[in-house]
C-alpha positions in Angstrom: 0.0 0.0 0.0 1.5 3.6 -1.1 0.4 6.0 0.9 0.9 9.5 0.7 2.1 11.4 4.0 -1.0 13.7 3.6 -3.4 11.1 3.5 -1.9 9.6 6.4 -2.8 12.7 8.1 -5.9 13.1 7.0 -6.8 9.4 7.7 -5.8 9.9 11.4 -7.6 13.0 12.0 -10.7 11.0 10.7 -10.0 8.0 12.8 -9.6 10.4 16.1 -13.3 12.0 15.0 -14.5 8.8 14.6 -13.5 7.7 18.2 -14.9 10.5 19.9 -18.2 10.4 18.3 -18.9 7.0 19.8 -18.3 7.8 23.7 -20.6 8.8 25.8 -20.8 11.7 28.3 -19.0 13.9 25.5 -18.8 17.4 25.4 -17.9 20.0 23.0 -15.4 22.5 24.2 -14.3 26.0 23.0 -12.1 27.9 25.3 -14.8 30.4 25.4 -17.2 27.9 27.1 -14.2 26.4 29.4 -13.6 30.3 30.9 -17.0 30.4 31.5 -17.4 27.0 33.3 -14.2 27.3 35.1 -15.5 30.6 36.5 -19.1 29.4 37.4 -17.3 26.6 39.7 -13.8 27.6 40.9 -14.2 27.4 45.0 -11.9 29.9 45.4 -13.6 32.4 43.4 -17.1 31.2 45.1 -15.5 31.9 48.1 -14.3 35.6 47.0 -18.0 36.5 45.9 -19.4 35.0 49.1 -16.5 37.7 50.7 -17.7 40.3 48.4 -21.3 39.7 49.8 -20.5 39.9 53.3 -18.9 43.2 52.6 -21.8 44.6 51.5 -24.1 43.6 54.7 -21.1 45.3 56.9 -21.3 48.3 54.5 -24.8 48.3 55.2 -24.3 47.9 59.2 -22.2 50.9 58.8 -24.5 53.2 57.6 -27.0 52.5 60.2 -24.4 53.9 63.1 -25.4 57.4 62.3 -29.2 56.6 62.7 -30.9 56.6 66.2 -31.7 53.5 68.2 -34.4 52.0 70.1 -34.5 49.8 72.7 -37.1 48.5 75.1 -36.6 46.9 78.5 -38.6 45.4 80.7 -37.7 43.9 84.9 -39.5 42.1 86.9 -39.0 41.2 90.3 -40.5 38.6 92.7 -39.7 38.3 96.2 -41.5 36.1 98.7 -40.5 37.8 101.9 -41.3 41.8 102.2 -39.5 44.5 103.8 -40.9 45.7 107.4 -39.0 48.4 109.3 -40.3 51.3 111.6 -39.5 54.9 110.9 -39.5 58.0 113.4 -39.7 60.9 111.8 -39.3 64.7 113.3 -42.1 66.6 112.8 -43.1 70.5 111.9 -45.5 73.3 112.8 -46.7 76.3 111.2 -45.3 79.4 111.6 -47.7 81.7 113.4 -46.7 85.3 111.8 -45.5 83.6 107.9 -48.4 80.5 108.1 -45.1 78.4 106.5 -44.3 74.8 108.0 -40.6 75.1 110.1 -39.2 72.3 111.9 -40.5 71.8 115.3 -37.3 72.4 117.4 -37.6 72.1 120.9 -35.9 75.7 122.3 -34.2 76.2 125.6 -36.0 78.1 127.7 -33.0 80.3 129.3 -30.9 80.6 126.3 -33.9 81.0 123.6 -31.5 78.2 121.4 -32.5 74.9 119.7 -31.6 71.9 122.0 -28.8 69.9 120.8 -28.8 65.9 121.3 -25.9 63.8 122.1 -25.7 62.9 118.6 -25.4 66.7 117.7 -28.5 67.0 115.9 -31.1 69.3 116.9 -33.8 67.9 119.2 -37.5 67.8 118.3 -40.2 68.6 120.4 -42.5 66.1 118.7 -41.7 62.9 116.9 -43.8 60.5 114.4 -43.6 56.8 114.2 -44.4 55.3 111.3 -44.3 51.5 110.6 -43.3 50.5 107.0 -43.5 47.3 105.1 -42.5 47.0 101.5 -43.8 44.2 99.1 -41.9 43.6 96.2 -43.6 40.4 95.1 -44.8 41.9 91.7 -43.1 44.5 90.6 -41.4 45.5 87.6 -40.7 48.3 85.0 -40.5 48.8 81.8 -38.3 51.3 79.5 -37.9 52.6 76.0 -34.9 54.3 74.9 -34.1 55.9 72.2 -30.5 57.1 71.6 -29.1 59.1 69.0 -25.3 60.1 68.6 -24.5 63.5 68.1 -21.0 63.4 67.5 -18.3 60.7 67.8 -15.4 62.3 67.1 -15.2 61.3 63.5 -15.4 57.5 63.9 -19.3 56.9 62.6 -17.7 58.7 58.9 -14.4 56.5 59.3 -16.0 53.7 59.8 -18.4 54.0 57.3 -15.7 54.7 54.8 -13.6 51.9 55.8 -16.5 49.8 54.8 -17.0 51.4 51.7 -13.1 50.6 51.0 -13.7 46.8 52.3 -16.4 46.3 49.7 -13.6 47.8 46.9 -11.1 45.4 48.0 -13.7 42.7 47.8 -14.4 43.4 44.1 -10.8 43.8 43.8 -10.0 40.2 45.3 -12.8 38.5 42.7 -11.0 39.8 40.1 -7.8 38.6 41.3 -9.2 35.1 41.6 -11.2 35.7 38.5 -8.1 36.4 36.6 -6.2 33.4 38.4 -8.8 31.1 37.5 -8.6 32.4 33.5 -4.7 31.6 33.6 -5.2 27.9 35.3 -8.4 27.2 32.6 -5.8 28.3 29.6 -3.4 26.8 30.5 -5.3 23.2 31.0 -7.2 23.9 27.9 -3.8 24.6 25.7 -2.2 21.4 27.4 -5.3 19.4 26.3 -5.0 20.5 22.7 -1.3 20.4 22.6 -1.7 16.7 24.1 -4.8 15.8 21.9 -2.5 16.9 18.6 0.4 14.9 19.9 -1.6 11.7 20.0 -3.4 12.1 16.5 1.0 13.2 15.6 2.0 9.7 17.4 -0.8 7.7 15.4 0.6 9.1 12.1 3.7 8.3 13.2 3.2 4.4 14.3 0.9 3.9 10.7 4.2 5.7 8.6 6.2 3.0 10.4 3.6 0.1 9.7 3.7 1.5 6.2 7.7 1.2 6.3 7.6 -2.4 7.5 5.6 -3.8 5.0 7.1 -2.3 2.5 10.6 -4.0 3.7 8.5 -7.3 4.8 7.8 -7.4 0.5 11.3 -6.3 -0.5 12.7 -8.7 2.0 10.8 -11.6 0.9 11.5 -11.0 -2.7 15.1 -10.5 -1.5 15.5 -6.9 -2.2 16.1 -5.9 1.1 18.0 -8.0 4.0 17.0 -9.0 7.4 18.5 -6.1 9.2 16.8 -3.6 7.5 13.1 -5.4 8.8 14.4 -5.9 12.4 15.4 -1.9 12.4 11.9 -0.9 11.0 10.1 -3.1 13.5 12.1 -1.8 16.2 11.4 1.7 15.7 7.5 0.6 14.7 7.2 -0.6 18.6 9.1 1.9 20.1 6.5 4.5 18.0 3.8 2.5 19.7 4.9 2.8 23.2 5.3 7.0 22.5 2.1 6.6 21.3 0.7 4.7 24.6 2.7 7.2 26.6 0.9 9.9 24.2 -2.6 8.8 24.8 -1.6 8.3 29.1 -0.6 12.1 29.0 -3.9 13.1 27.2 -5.9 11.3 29.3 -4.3 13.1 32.3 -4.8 16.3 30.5 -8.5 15.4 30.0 -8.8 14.6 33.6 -7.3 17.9 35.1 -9.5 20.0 32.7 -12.6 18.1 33.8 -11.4 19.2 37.5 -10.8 22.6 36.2 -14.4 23.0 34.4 -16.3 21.0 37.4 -17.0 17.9 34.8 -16.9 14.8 36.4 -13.6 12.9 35.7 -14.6 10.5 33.3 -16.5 12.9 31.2 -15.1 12.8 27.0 -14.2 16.4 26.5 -13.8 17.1 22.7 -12.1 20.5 22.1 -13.2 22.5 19.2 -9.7 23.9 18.6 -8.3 20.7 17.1 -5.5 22.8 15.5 -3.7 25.5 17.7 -3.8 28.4 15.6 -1.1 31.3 16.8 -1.1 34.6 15.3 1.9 37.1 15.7 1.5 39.3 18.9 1.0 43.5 19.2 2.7 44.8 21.6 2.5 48.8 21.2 1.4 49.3 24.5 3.9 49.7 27.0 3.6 47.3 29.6 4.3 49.8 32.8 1.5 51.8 31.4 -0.8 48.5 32.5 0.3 47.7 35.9 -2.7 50.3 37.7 -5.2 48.3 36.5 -4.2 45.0 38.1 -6.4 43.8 40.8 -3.1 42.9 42.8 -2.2 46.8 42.7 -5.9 48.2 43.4 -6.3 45.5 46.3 -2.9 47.7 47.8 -4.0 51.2 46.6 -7.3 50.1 48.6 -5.5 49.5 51.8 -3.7 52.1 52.0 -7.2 54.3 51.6 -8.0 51.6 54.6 -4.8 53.2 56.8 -5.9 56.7 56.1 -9.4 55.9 58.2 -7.9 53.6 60.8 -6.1 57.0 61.7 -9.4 58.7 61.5 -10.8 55.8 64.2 -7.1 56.2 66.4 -7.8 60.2 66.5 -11.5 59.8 67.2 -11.0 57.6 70.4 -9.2 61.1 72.1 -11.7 63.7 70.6 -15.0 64.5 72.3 -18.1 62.9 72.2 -21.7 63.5 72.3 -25.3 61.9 72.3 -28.6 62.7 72.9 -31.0 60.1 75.1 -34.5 60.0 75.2 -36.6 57.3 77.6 -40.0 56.6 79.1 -39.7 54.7 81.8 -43.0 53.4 83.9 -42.6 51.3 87.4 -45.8 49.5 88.7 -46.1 46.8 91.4 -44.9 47.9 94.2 -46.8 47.9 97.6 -45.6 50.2 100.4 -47.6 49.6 103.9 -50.9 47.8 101.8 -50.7 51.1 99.4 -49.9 50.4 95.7 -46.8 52.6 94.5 -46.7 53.5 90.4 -45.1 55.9 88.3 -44.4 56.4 84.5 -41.9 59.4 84.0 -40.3 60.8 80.6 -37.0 61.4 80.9 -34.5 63.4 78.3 -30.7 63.7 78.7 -27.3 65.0 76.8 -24.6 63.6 77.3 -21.0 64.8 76.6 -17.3 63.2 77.1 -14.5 64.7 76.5 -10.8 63.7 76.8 -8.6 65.7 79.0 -5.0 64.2 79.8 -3.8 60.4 78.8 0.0 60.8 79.2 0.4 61.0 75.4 -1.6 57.8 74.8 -3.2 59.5 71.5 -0.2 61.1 70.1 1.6 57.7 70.1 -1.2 55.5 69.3 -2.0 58.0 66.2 1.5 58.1 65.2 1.9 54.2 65.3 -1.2 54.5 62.8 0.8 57.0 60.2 3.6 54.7 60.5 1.7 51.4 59.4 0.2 54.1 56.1 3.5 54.6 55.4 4.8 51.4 55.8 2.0 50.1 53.1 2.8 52.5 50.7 6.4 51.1 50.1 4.7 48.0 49.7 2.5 49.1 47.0 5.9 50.9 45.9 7.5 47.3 45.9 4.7 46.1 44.5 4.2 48.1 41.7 7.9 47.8 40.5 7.8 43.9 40.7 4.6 44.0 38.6 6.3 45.9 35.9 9.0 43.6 35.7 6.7 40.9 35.6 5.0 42.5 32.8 8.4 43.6 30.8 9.4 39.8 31.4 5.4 38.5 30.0 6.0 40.7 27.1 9.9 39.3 26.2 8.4 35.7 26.7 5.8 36.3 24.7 7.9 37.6 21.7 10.3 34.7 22.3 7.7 32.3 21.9 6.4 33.7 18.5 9.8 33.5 17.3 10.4 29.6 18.8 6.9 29.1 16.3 7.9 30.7 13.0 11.7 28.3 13.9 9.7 25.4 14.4 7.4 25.9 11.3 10.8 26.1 9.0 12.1 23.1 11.0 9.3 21.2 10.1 9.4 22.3 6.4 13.0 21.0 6.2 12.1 18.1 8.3 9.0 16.9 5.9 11.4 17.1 2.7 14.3 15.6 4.1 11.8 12.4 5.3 10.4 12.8 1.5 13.8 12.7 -0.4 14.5 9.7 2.3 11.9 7.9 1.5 11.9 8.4 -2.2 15.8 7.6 -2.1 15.3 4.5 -0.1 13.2 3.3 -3.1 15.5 3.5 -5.5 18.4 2.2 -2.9 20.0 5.2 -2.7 19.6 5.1 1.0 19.4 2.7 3.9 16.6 2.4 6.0 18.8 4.0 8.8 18.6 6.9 7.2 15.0 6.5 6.9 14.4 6.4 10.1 16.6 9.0 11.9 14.5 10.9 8.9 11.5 9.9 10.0 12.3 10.5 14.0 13.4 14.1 13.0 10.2 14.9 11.3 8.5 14.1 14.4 10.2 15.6 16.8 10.0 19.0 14.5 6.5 18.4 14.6 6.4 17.6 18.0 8.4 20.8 19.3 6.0 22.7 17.0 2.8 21.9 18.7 4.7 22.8 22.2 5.9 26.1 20.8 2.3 26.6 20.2 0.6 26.2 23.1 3.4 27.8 24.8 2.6 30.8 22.8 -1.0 30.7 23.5 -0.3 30.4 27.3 2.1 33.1 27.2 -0.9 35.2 25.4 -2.9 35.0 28.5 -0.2 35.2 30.6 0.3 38.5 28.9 -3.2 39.3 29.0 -3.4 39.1 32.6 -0.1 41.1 34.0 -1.6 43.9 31.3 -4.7 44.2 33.0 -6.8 42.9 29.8 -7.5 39.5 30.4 -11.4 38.4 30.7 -12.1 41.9 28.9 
């Protein structure tokens, strides 16, 4: 059989369609639709939303700090045993010339002055017992408050904006995640089609080699061709069988982690649309330190340093003054004193002001430990910032690189594709031994191996660029 190295090609691109047609649990994948499903269940960015939403419910508690409150409370007391006691009590009497009551002071009658007891109290000419019992069995009160601050010393605004800021960094940390989910699907995607093309490269490879042997099987037995020349072929033929087994192991592998990647279960048939990796030569006008503000990584830090600015709002406000306004109604019921019921209900309205006076430079210190940590975050975000323009200078270098490693391969593979032609056709006319075929033939496919890596390295490094630009997802 003559075949063509074409329609060898063609014939194993057909038989690997053919395969996957007939297993079950298939599905289609662009790289559009794996983004998308890597994004809809990557834990970590599940996690960052739930983060995000629980920013939003502080934010919201924030805002509420400024509004008044209202509270109710209610007591009640019961005790089994009441309070008796007995009271004496000094007594008054009008004043004849005024008709006012004035204590009624027993007066010396030599001296005209108030009589002074042991005790040094004043004596009374009269006293009144009075016997007093106390039931607290039922009683209780009840209260409603309402509170409303007046001023805090700046912390109700800080605190507020420091929640606003913790809802930014939020955002900013899903699109961190977002971004690192992106570069992980890519990259399992590009591995799968790299891997996929490798396998359909391994199957041309062992039925080039099958095509080889029996060619020297006929030549052999017509005694053309000698013994050595078959043993050599069907050496390489089961060594190109065993890289194809190893081929197909990898690819499964590569199916398996993208499965985990796109939440598929593991022994799901993923078929990827992109059965060729197409590359096309980068642009790269843009300067990459032009990009690195709109990295989540930098804005999370910009963020937090906005963060530092109203922690040293909340430091100053704990030494400033503050004030609130109090409002409560208040009724007490159910008490008994001497077989008489005692109730009252009583509105009651009160201001309230506190201000700092002397704390041995507690505030000072505490404030200036706050600037410090500021000041300390923005060198980080200085660090930062450099290390994600270099990152971004060496994305753009790798990127270029592997473009170049592409259009190498691609003449590589011309040169190897002729050489195995002109091998081939020489071997025919036993201008060549098979020897020569075959290190032919290995070339080839290690050209056309090291192509389809320099590929989907290029397409990884494309996302990788993407992401350090700020661009990736857009």
């Amino acid at each position: 059989m003559n075949l063509t190295m074409n329609t060898i090609r063609i014939f194993a691109l057909l038989l690997s369609s053919i395969t996957a047609t007939n297993v079950s649990g298939q599905e289609i994948m662009s790289l559009m639709q794996c983004r998308q499903r890597a994004i809809a269940t990557n834990d970590n960015l599940r996690i960052a939303r739930l983060q995000h939403e629980q920013a939003r419910e502080q934010q919201s508690a924030a805002r509420t700090m400024r509004l008044p409150s209202l509270a109710f409370a209610g007591t009640a007391i019961y005790q089994d045993k009441d309070f008796e006691t007995e009271l004496t009590l000094p007594t008054v009497k009008p004043n004849p010339l005024t008709g006012e009551l004035e204590p009624n002071i027993m007066i010396h009658p030599l001296t005209g002055e108030p009589v002074i007891g042991p005790d040094g109290n004043p004596v009374f000419n009269l006293y009144a017992w009075m016997p007093l019992s106390v039931s607290l069995s039922g009683a209780y009160q009840l209260e409603l408050t309402l509170q409303q601050p007046v001023y805090a010393g700046g912390k109700i605004e800080a605190g507020n904006r420091m929640a606003e800021v913790g809802v930014e960094m939020a955002s900013g940390n899903i699109e961190l995640y977002k971004n690192n989910t992106l570069l992980e699907a890519d990259n399992a995607y590009w591995t799968f089609v790299s891997l996929s093309e490798k396998v359909k490269l391994a199957t041309q490879a062992v039925a080039m080699l099958e095509e080889l042997v029996a060619r020297v099987q006929n030549t052999h037995e017509v005694g053309f061709a000698q013994r050595n020349d078959l043993m050599k072929a069907s050496v390489e033929l089961n060594t190109a069988r065993l890289n194809l087994q190893r081929a197909r192991n990898g690819y499964e592998l590569s199916r398996m982690d993208l499965c985990r990647i796109t939440g598929y279960p593991a022994e799901t048939h993923i078929v990827a649309t992109d059965t060729i990796i197409e590359a096309v030569a980068p642009l790269l006008s843009d300067s990459p330190r032009a990009k690195s503000v709109n990295r989540p990584e930098y804005k999370i830090l910009e963020r937090n340093i906005a963060l530092q600015d109203q922690n040293i709002r909340m430091v100053r406000a704990d030494f400033l003054p503050v004030a609130g306004l109090q409002a409560s109604y208040n009724h007490l019921g159910g008490i008994e004193f001497s077989g008489t019921e005692f109730d009252n209900t009583s509105l009651n309205v009160m201001a309230s002001v506190k201000i700092p006076l002397f704390h041995w430079g507690e505030g000072m210190r505490k404030i200036r430990s706050a600037q410090i940590e500021k000041q300390i975050k923005e060198a980080e975000l200085s660090r930062i910032n450099q290390l994600l323009q270099l990152e971004a200078e060496q994305a753009a270098m790798s990127l270029m690189l592997a473009w170049e490693r592409i259009r190498m391969n691609e003449k590589a593979l011309e040169q190897a594709d002729e050489n195995l032609r002109l091998s081939r056709d020489n071997y025919e006319v036993g201008m060549e031994t098979i020897s020569e075929v075959l290190i032919a033939q290995t070339q080839w496919q290690q050209a056309y191996s090291e192509l389809i890596d320099a590929k989907a390295e290029f397409r990884k490094m494309e996302t990788a660029w993407e992401k350090v630009n700020g661009t990736l997802g857009e």
